[in-house]
C-alpha positions in Angstrom: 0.0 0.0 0.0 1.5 3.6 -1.1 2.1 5.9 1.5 -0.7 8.2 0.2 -3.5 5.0 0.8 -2.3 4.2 3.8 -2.3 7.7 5.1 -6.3 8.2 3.8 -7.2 5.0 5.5 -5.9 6.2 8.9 -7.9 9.7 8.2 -10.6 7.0 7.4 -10.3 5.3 10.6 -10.3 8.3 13.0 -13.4 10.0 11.6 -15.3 6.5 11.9 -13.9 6.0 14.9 -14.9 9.6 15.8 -18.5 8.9 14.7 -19.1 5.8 16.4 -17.8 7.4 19.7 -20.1 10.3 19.3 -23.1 8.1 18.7 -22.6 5.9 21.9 -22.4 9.6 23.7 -25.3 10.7 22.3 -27.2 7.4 23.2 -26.2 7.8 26.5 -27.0 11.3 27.1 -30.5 10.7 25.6 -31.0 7.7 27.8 -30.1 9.9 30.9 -32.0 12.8 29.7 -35.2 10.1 29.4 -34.3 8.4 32.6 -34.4 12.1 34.3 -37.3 13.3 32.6 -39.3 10.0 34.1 -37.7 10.6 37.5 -39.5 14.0 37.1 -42.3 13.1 36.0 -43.1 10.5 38.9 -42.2 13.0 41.0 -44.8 14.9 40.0 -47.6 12.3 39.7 -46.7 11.6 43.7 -46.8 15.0 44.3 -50.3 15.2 42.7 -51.6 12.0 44.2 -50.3 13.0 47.6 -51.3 16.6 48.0 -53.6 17.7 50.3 -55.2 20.1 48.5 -56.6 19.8 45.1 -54.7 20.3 42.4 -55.6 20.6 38.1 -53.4 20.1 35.5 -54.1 21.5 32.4 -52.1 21.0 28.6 -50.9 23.8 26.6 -54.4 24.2 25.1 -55.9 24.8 28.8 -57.5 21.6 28.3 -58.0 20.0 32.1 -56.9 16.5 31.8 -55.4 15.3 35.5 -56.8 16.0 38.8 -55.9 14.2 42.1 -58.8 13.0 44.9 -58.9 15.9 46.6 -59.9 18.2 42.9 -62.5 15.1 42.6 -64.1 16.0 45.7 -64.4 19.7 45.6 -65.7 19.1 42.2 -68.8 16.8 43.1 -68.8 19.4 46.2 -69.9 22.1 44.3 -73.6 22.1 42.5 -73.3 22.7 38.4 -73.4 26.6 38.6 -70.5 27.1 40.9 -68.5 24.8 38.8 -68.7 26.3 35.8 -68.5 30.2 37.5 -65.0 28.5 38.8 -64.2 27.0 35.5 -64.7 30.8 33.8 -62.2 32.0 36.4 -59.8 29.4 35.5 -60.0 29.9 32.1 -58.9 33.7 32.2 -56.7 32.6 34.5 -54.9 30.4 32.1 -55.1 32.6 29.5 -53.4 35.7 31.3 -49.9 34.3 29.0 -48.3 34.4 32.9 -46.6 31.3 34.0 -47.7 31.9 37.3 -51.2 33.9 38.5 -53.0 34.3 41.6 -56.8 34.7 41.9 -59.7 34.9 44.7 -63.4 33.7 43.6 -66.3 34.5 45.6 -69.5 32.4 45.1 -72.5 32.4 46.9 -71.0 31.6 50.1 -67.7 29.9 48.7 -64.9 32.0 48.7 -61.6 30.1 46.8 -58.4 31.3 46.3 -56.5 29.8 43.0 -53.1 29.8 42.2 -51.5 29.0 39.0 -47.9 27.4 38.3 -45.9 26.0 35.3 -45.1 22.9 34.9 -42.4 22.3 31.7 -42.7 24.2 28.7 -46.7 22.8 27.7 -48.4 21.9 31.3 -50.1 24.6 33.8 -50.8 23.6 37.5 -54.1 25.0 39.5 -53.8 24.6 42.9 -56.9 25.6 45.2 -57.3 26.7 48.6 -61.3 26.4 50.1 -61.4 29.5 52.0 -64.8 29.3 53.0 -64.2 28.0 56.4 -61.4 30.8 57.2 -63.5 33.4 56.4 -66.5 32.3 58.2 -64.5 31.9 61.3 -63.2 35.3 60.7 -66.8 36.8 60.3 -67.6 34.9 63.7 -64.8 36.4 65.6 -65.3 40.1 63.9 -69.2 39.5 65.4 -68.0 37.8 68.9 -65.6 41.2 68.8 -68.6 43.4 68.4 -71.1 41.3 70.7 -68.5 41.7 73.6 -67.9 45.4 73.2 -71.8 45.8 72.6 -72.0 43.5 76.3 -69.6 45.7 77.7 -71.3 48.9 77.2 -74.6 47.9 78.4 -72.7 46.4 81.3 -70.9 49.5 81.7 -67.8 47.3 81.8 -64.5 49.2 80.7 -61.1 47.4 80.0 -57.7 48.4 81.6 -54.1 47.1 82.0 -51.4 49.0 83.8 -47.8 48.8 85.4 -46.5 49.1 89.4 -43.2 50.3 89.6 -41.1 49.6 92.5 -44.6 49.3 94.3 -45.3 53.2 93.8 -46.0 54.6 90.2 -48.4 53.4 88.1 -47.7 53.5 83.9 -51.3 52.8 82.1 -50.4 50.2 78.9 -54.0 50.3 77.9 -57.6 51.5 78.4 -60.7 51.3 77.2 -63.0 54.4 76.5 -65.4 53.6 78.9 -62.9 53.3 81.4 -61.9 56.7 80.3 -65.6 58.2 81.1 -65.7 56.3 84.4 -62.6 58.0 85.8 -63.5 60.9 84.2 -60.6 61.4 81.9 -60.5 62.9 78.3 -60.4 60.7 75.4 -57.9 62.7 73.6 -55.7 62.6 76.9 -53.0 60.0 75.4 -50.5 60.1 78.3 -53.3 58.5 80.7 -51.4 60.5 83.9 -52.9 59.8 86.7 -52.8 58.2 90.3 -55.5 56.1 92.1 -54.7 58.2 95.1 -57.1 60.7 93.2 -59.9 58.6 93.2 -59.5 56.8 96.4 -59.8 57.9 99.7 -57.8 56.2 101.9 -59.3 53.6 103.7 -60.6 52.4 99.6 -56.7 53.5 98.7 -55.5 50.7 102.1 -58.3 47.9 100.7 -57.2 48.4 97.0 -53.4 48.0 97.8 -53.8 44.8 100.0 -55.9 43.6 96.9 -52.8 43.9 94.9 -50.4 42.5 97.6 -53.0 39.5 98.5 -54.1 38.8 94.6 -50.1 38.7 93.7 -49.4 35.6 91.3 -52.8 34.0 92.6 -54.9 32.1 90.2 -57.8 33.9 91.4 -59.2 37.4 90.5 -59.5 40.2 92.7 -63.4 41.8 92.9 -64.0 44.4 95.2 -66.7 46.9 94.9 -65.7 50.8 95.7 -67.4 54.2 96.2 -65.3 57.0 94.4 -64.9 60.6 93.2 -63.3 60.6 90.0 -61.1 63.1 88.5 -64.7 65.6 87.4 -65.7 64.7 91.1 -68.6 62.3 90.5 -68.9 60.3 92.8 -69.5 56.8 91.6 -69.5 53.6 92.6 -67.4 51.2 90.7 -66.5 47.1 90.6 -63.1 46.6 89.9 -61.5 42.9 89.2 -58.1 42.7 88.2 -55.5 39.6 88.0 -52.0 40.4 89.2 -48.9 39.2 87.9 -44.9 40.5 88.7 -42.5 41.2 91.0 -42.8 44.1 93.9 -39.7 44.8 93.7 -39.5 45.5 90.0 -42.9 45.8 88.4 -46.1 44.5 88.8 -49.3 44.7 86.0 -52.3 44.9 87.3 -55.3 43.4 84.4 -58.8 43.5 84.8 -62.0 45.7 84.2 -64.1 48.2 85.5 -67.8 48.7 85.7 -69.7 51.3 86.8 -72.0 50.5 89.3 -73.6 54.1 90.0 -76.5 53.4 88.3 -77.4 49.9 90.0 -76.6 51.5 93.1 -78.9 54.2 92.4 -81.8 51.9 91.7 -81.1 49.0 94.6 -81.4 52.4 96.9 -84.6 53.8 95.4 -86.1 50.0 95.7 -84.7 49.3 99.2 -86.2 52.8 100.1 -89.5 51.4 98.5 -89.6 48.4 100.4 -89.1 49.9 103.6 -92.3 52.4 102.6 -94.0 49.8 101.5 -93.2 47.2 105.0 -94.6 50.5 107.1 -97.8 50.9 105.3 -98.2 47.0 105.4 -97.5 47.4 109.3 -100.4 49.8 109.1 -102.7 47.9 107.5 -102.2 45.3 109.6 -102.2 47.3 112.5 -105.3 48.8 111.3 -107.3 45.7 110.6 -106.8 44.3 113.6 -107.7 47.5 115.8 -110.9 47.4 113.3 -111.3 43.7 113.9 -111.1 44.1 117.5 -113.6 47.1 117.5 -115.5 44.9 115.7 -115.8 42.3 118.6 -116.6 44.1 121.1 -119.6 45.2 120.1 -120.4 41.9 118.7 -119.4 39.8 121.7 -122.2 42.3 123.7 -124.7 41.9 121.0 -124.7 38.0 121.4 -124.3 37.8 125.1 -127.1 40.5 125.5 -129.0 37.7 122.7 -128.2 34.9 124.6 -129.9 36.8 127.8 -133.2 37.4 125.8 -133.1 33.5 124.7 -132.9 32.6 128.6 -136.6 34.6 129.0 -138.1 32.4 125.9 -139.8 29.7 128.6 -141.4 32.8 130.3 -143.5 34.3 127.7 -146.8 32.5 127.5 -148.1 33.7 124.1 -146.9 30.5 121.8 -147.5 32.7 118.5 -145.3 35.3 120.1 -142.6 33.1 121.9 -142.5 31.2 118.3 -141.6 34.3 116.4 -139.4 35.6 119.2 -137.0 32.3 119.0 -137.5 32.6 115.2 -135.9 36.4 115.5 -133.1 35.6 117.8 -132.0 32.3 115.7 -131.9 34.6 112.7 -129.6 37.2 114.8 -127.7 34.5 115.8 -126.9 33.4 112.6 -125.7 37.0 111.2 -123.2 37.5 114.1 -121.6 34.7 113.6 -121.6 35.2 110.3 -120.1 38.5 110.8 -117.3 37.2 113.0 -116.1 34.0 110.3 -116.2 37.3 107.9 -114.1 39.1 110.4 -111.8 36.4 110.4 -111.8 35.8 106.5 -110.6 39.2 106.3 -107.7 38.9 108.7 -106.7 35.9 108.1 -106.4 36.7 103.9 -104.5 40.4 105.2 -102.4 38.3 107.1 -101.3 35.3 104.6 -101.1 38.0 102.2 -97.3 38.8 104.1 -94.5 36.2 103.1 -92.8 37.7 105.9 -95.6 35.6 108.5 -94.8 32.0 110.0 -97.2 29.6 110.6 -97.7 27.7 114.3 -97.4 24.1 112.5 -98.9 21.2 114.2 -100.3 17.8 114.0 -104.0 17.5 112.7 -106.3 15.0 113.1 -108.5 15.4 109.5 -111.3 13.2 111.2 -111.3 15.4 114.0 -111.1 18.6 112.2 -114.1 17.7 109.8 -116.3 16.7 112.7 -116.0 20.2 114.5 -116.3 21.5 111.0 -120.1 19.6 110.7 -121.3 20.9 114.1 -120.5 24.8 113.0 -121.9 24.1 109.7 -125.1 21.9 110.8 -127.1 25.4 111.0 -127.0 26.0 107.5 -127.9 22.5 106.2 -131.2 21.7 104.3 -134.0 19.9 105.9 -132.8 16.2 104.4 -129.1 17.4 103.5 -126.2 15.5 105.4 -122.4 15.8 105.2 -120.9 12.1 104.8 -117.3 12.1 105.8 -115.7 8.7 104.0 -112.5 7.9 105.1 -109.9 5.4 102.6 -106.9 4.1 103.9 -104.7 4.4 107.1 -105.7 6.9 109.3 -102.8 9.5 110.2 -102.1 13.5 110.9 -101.1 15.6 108.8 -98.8 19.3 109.5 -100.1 22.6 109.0 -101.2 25.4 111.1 -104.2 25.0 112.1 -106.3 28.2 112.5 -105.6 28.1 108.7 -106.3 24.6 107.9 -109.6 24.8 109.7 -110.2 28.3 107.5 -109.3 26.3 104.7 -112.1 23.1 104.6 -114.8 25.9 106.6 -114.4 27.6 103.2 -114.7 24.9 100.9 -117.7 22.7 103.0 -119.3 25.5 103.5 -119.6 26.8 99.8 -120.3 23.3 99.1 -123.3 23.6 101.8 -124.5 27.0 100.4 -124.7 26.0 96.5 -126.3 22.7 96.9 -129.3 20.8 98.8 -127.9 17.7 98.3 -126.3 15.5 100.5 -122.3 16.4 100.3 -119.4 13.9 100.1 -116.2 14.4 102.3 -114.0 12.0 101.2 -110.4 11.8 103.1 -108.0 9.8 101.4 -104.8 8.4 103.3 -101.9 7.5 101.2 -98.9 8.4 99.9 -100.3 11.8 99.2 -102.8 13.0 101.5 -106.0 14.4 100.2 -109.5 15.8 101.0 -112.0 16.0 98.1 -115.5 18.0 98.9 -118.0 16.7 96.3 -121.3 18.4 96.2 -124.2 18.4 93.5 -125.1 21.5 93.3 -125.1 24.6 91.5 -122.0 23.9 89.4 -119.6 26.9 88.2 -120.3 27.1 84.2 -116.8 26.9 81.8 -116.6 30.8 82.0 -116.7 31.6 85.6 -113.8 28.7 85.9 -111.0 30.8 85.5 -112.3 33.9 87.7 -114.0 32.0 90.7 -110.3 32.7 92.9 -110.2 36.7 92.0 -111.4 39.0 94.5 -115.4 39.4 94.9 -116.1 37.5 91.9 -119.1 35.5 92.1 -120.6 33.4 89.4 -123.4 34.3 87.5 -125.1 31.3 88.7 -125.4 32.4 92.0 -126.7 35.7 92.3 -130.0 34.0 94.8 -127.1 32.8 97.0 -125.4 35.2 100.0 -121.9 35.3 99.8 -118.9 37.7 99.7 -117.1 36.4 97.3 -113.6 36.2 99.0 -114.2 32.1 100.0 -112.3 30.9 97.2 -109.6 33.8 97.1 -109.1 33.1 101.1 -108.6 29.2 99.8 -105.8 30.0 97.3 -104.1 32.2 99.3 -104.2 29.4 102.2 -103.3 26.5 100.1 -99.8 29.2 99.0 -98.9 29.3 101.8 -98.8 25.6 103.4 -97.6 24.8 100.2 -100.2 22.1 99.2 -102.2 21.8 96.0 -105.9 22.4 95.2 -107.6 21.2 92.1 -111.5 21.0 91.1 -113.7 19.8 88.9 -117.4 21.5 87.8 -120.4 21.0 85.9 -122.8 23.5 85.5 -125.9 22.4 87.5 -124.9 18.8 88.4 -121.7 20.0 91.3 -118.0 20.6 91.6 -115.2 18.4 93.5 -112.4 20.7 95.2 -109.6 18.4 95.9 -106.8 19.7 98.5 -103.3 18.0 98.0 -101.2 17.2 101.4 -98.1 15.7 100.8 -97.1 13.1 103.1 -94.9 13.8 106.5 -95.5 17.2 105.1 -92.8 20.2 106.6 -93.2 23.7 106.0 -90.0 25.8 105.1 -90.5 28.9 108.0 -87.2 30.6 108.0 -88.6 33.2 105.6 -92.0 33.8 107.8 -93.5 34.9 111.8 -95.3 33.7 114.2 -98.9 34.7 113.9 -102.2 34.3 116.3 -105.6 34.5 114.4 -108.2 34.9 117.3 -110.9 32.1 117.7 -114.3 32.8 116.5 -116.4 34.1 119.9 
């Protein structure tokens, strides 16, 4: 081979040699270049899969063609119309020619913030952010913000926070503006100079600084009530709780609030005043129906012993037509004084229960007993063939009550059962777990309109106009059965009777630490 071949068949060589080794390069950088561009790639598609928020993926024609779980669920979250007002804010979102983009969509009550990034050269990434839930809480606090300031000024509570230093001078951080008013400072006084001495007197001044001292690191809040002058020299009366925190050598903050009391004050005063008015004209009612009610006897008491002397000379007088009409008068006087004195007693008695400030004398009472004395008073008044029946169910035992007012209580209700009926009446005393007395008469009735007015003063039904009464029975009952604390019900049908039931609860006991002692007088 010349030396001219030979030399063209080494050039040969190298530029084959040349080309192979660049082809193997090549392969290998475009096999790395793949083998990276998968890495980032399933970097991505974990990234997608695993975000917790959701995320959208559109191509370089805005095309949405990969969403993870959480993009699924906020789209079958939202109804049709949301959707698509969301999809027109993507869209010009997308379109902005920006590789990245920012956007906040309100609607209806959704409010969503969007955020667009790049992904290559062709792929755009939404990513979304529900704000809903962070606004609303928002909104909740702003309200809960405005609530409390509203609760403070119709409490007339005011704010305040302020330093001790070295135990001596007080630096205000903060106050309100209705901590302002109270202490009568100016709003557009920023430097907030001043001293509590120039509030407090000094036995408040002594109290408020052993409040500080005592209240020191404590857990608890201090809440003491004061009577001041404030710097415009009102006097007002304030509560002041504060918590304390610090050191007394260095400094000490003192954080609380203040409300103004002035106006409660003013008010507990005015209605204290009015209940001590009101206690001395009671004291003079009382006082006054009792002098009247004794007036009352004396003249009565006379009147029947001065009838009981003309019944003694009934056996002397020898004219039967005039001895007959003679014991007819007197039987009839008889009859209206004692009516007069049980109305005496109806009134004093219902003046008297009328008081919460009145104990009763409690004591064991025989019911069988009770109802027995109750038929001899009442006898008088019964019809020619009417009877009281006294039924008794059960195990006989006593029950507690006073009993001036107990005995008030049945006279009442047996004799209004008497009075509206000539039928025989039922007494019916029931011993069980619950005591009770039912008065069953067939009678008169109380029609469905007079039901709910037969217990207010002088009301009598329309039903009984032929029949003499005063109409405070039933208004004496109520205020009776309030005050031992038992129960009343009734039943009524208009001209076939009424039931009154009375309620005693078992080993019955009467609260008395709220009420006196009282003493109705016995009926002469």
């Amino acid at each position: 081979m010349s030396p001219n071949n030979k030399h063209l068949f080494l050039i040969f060589l190298i530029v084959l040699f040349t080309l192979i080794a660049r082809n193997i390069y090549l392969r290998y950088k475009r096999k790395k270049i793949k083998g990276k561009f998968t890495n980032e790639k399933d970097k991505i598609e974990n990234l997608i899969k695993s975000s917790p928020i959701p995320l959208f993926i559109y191509d370089n024609k805005n095309v949405l063609y990969k969403t993870n779980e959480k993009g699924r669920i906020l789209k079958a979250k939202l109804n049709n119309l949301v959707w698509d007002q969301l999809n027109f804010e993507l869209n010009k979102l997308l379109t902005n020619g920006l590789d990245t983009g920012e956007a906040i969509v309100t609607i209806e009550e959704i409010t969503i913030n969007l955020n667009l990034t790049s992904i290559g050269k062709s792929n755009k990434l939404i990513w979304v952010q529900d704000l809903s839930q962070l606004i609303s809480q928002q909104k909740k606090e702003k309200e809960l913000h405005e609530l409390l300031d509203q609760s403070y000024e119709i409490a007339k509570l005011g704010t305040y926070e302020y330093q001790l230093i070295n135990g001596k001078d007080i630096e205000m951080q903060s106050i309100s503006k209705l901590t302002l008013e109270i202490l009568g400072l100016s709003e557009e006084d920023e430097s907030f100079d001043f001293n509590v001495e120039n509030i407090f007197d000094k036995t408040n001044l002594k109290i408020f600084q052993n409040l500080i001292y005592t209240h020191l690191n404590c857990d608890t809040y201090f809440n003491q009530e004061f009577k001041i002058k404030n710097l415009n020299k009102e006097s007002k009366w304030i509560r002041v709780i504060g918590k304390v925190q610090g050191d007394l050598q260095n400094k000490v903050k003192v954080k609380g609030i203040i409300q103004d009391l002035t106006l409660e004050k003013k008010l507990m005063n005015t209605l204290i005043s009015g209940l001590e008015k009101e206690k001395e004209i009671n004291k003079m009612k009382t006082n006054l129906v009792s002098m009247t009610s004794h007036e009352f006897r004396t003249p009565l008491s006379i009147a029947m012993s001065s009838l009981d002397l003309l019944t003694s000379y009934l056996p002397y007088i020898e004219n039967e037509n005039i001895r007959s009409a003679y014991n007819s008068h007197t039987k009839r006087i008889n009859q209206q004084i004692k009516r007069l004195v049980f109305l005496l007693d109806d009134i004093l008695i219902l003046e008297r229960t009328s008081f919460t400030d009145i104990k009763l004398k409690i004591e064991l009472i025989n019911l069988n007993e009770l109802f027995e004395e109750l038929k001899n008073e009442i006898s008088p008044i019964l019809g020619i063939e009417q009877k009281i029946i006294i039924k008794n169910i059960g195990i006989e035992k006593p029950i507690q009550g006073d009993k001036v007012l107990v005995h008030h209580l049945f006279h009442n209700l047996l004799n209004n059962a008497v009075k509206y009926s000539n039928k025989d009446i039922i007494v019916t005393l029931m011993f069980s777990n619950k005591i009770s007395v039912s008065i069953k008469d067939f009678g008169l009735g109380i029609s469905e309109k007079d039901k709910g007015k037969i217990f207010d003063f002088f009301y009598r039904g329309q039903n009984t106009s032929e029949v003499k009464g005063t109409g405070l029975g039933l208004v004496l009952v109520k205020e009776i059965i309030k005050k031992l604390n038992y129960k009343l019900s009734f039943e009524s049908k208009l001209n076939e009777g009424s039931n009154f039931k009375v309620f005693i609860p078992n080993n019955h006991t009467i609260n008395q630490n709220n009420i006196q002692y009282m003493r109705i007088p016995q009926k002469t």
